[in-house]
N, C-alpha and C positions, 0 to 999 in steps of 0.2 A: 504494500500500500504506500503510496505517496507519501512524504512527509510533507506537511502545513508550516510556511515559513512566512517571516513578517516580510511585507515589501520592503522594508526598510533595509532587508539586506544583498537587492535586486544591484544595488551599485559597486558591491564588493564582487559579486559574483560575474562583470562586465569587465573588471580589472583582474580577477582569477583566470576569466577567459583570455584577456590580456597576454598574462604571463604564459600562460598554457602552448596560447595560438602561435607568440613567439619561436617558445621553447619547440615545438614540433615544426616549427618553420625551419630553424636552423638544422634540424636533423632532416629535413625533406632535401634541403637545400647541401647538402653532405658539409656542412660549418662545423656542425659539431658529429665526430664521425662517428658510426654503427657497427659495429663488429658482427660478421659472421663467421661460422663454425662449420670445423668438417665433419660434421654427424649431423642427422635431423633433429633440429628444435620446433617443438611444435610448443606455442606459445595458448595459454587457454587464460583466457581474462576477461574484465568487462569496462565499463565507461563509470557504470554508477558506481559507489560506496559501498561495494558489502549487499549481498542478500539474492545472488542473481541462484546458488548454486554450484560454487565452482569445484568444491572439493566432490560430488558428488558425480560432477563429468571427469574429473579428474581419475578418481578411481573405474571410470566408464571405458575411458582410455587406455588404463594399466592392465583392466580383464581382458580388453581387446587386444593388446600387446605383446604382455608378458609369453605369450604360450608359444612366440614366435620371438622374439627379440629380446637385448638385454635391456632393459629398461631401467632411466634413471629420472628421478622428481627430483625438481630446484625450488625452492618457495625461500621465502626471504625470512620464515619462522617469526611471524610477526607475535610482538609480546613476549618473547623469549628474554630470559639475563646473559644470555652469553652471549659470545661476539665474533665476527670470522665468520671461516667458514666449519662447518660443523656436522657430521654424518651421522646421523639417526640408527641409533642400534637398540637391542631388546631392552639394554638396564638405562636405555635414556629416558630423560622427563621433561614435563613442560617447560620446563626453565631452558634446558639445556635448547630443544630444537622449536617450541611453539606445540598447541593443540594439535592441529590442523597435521603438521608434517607427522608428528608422533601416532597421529590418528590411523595413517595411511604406511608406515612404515609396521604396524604392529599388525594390521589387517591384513598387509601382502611382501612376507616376509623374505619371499623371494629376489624383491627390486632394491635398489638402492634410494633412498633419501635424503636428501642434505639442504643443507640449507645457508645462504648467505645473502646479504641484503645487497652484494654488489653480486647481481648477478653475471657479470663477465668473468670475475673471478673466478664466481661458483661453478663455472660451465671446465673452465680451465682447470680449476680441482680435482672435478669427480674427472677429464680425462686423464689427466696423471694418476690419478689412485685408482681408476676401475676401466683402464683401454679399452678392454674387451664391450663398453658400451655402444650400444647400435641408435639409439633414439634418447633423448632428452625432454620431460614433460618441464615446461615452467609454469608453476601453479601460478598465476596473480600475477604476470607478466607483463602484459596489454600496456601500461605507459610505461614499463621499463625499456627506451628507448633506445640504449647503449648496447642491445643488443636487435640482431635484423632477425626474426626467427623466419623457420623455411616453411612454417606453416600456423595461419594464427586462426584462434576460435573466440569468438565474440559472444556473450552470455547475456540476455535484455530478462528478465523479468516480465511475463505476463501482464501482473498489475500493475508495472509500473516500468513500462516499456521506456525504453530511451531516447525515443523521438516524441514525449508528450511529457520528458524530466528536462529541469535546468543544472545549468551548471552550481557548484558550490559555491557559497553557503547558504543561498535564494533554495536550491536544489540539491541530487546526489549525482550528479553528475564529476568526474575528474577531470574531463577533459570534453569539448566539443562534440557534436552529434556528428558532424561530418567527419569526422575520424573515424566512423564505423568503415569509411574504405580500408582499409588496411587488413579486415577482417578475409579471412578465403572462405571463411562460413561462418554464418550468424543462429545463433540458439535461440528462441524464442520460450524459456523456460518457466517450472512451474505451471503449463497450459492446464487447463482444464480438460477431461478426457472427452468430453462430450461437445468443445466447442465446434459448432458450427462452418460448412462448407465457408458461407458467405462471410461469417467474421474472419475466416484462416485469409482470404483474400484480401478483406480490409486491409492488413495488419502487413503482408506482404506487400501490396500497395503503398501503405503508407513507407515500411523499411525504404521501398525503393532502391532498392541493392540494385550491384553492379555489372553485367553480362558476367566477369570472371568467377562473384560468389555464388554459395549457394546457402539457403535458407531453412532449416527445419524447424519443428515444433518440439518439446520432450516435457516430459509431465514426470511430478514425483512418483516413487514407488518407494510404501513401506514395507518391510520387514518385519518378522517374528520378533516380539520382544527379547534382549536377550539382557541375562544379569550384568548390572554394573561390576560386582564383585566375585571373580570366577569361580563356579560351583555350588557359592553360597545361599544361590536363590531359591526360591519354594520351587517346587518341583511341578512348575504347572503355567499355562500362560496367563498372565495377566488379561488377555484381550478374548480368552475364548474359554477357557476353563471352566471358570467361577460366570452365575450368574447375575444379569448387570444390575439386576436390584440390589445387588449383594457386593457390586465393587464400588470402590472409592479410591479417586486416582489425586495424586497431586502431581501436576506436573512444574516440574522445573527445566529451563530456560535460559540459556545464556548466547540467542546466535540474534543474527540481525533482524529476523522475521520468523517468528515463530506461529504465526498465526495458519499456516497450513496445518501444523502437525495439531497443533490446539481443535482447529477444523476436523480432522482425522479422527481425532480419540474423542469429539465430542461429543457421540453417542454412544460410548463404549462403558458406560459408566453410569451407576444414578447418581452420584456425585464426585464433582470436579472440582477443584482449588488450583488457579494458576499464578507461580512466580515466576516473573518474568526478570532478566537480568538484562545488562546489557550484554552484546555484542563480545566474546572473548571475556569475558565475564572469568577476571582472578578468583576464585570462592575464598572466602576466607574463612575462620574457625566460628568466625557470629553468625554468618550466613548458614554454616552448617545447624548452626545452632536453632536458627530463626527455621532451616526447614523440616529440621525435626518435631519443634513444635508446632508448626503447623501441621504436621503430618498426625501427629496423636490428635489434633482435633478434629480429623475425619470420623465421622460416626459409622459409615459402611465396615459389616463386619470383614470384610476381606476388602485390605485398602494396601497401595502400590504407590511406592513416588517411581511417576516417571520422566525422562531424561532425555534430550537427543546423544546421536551418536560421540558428537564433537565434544558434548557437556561431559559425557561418561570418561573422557580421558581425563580430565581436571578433578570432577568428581572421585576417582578411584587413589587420590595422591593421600587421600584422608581415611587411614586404615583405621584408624578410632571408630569408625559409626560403629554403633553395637544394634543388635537383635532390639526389636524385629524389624528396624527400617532396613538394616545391614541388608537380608534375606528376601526384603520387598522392593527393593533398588534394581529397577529396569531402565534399561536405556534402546530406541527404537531404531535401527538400522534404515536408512534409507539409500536407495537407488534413484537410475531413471529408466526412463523408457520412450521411443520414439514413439510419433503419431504419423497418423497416415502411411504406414508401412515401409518408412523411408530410412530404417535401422541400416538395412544393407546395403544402401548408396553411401551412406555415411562412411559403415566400417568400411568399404571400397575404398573409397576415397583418400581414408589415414594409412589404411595398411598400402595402396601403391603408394604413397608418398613416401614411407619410411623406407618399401622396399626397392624405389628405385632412385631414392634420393642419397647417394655412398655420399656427394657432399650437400652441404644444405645450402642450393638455390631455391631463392623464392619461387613457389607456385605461381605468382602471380608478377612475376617480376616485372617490373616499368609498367603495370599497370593501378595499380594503388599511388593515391598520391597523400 
């Protein structure tokens, strides 16, 4: 959903565009230079602030991948204490690599992870430390302009598409709407699964993409609940087990738009209790505190906090919680899924590029401007 801003702040965001339109000028104009790489970088990012879905095409891309290539993820481990560059392994923690990377390295323990906020570096690291790499995913890359990826993926949010958003701090925008050229495909995410011939056209219409892109729709998909705390959970699902006169959910909340998943579980339940945190949301020891007692004042007698996926990494850092939230601590897995049966164009698409790309030229080269 859009956020509600004062006009008052429509002049700062003319002078944000200012610096931005600049800042990409000089890079269009090779002033300030772009580094390319001899492996495929496929760059996955968006325009707005947070909330499009990226980690969730990210690992879209890894299952598509992995079972054919060496796979390596770059993110810049936002929110992280450490500094550098830094390889995500089984005894790392949010501090050491961020949520998000630790998320995706503990899920698919096969690929490499790492993270550094100068992504030219980072790219140059994991080749020295892991040769044998064939593709590079950079999560959150999209203004990271010091690097030219050889294939980028542009992420809009359904409700809050990025041709009807402003720029910062009026808007969530980072950078300009006509910047979505750059993109070699644009995601129109979070879709609703029922939406309409005639609105999918609007919507393309309005994108107005470029002969070289191409456009698809993808909608969430959740998953089986599964325990925050491994093994310790009741032995049963929170969403299907117990009957729903009988459940009591609290959920908790720390990403930028939590209002699908609140949508989702919102008849799963005869009583609900949502806290919501912000965005990368540090928990701290009152917070745990504050949701434990909200959780005892659930009156359902079979009552569940639960958690999204990303929450459940930060969440699990705090081995104190005791019985019976300990045992009722779920956290909901999500995926995506293509509409209009356009899955297989897609993975087409990424997998000839990685396999016929030994160096990373643009797809789209001297056509994006």
């Amino acid at each position: 959903m859009a956020k509600t801003r004062s006009i008052l702040l429509y002049p700062f965001s003319l002078f944000y565009g200012f610096v931005t339109g600049v800042r990409n000028f000089l890079y269009r104009a090779d002033i300030i230079k772009s580094r390319e790489f001899d492996v495929p970088v496929i760059c996955v990012g968006n325009l707005s602030a947070g909330g499009t879905g990226k980690t969730p095409h990210t690992e879209y891309l890894i299952e598509l991948l992995q079972k054919s290539f060496c796979v390596a993820v770059l993110s810049r481990g936002y929110r992280r204490k450490s500094s550098g560059f830094v390889v995500a392994y089984p005894n790392s923690t949010v501090s050491d690599v961020g949520d998000e990377p630790l998320q995706i390295s503990r899920k698919y323990p096969g690929i490499i992870v790492a993270v550094d906020r100068n992504r030219v570096h980072g790219v140059e690291e994991i080749m020295k430390a892991f040769p044998k790499t064939s593709v590079i995913i950079l999560d959150d890359g999209y203004q990271h302009r010091r690097i030219t990826p050889g294939f980028s993926i542009l992420l809009s949010d359904f409700d809050n598409l990025m041709i009807k958003d402003h720029l910062l701090p009026y808007g969530n925008l980072r950078e300009g709407r006509h910047n979505m050229n750059r993109a070699d495909i644009i995601l129109i995410t979070k879709s609703p699964e029922n939406i309409s011939p005639i609105e999918r056209r609007l919507i393309v219409s309005d994108i107005n993409k470029k002969p070289y892109q191409n456009l698809y729709f993808t909608s969430i998909s959740y998953g089986k609940p599964s325990p925050v705390f491994d093994n310790e959970a009741k032995n049963e699902d929170p969403f299907s087990s117990v009957q729903i006169s009988n459940r009591g959910f609290l959920l908790v909340t720390g990403i930028a738009n939590p209002a699908p998943l609140a949508e989702y579980i919102g008849n799963k339940a005869a009583e609900i209790i949502h806290l919501p945190f912000g965005d990368h949301h540090k928990f701290s020891a009152g917070d745990i505190e504050n949701i434990l007692s909200v959780f005892n004042t659930l009156k359902a007698p079979d009552k569940y906090i639960i958690t999204t996926e990303k929450d459940s990494v930060r969440l699990r850092e705090f081995t104190n919680i005791a019985e019976p939230a300990r045992s009722a601590f779920y956290y909901v897995p999500i995926g995506i899924w293509f509409l209009n049966d356009d899955q297989d164009e897609f993975d087409n698409l990424i997998v000839d590029y990685v396999r016929k790309n030994k160096q990373n030229n643009r797809v789209s080269q001297g056509q994006r401007i």
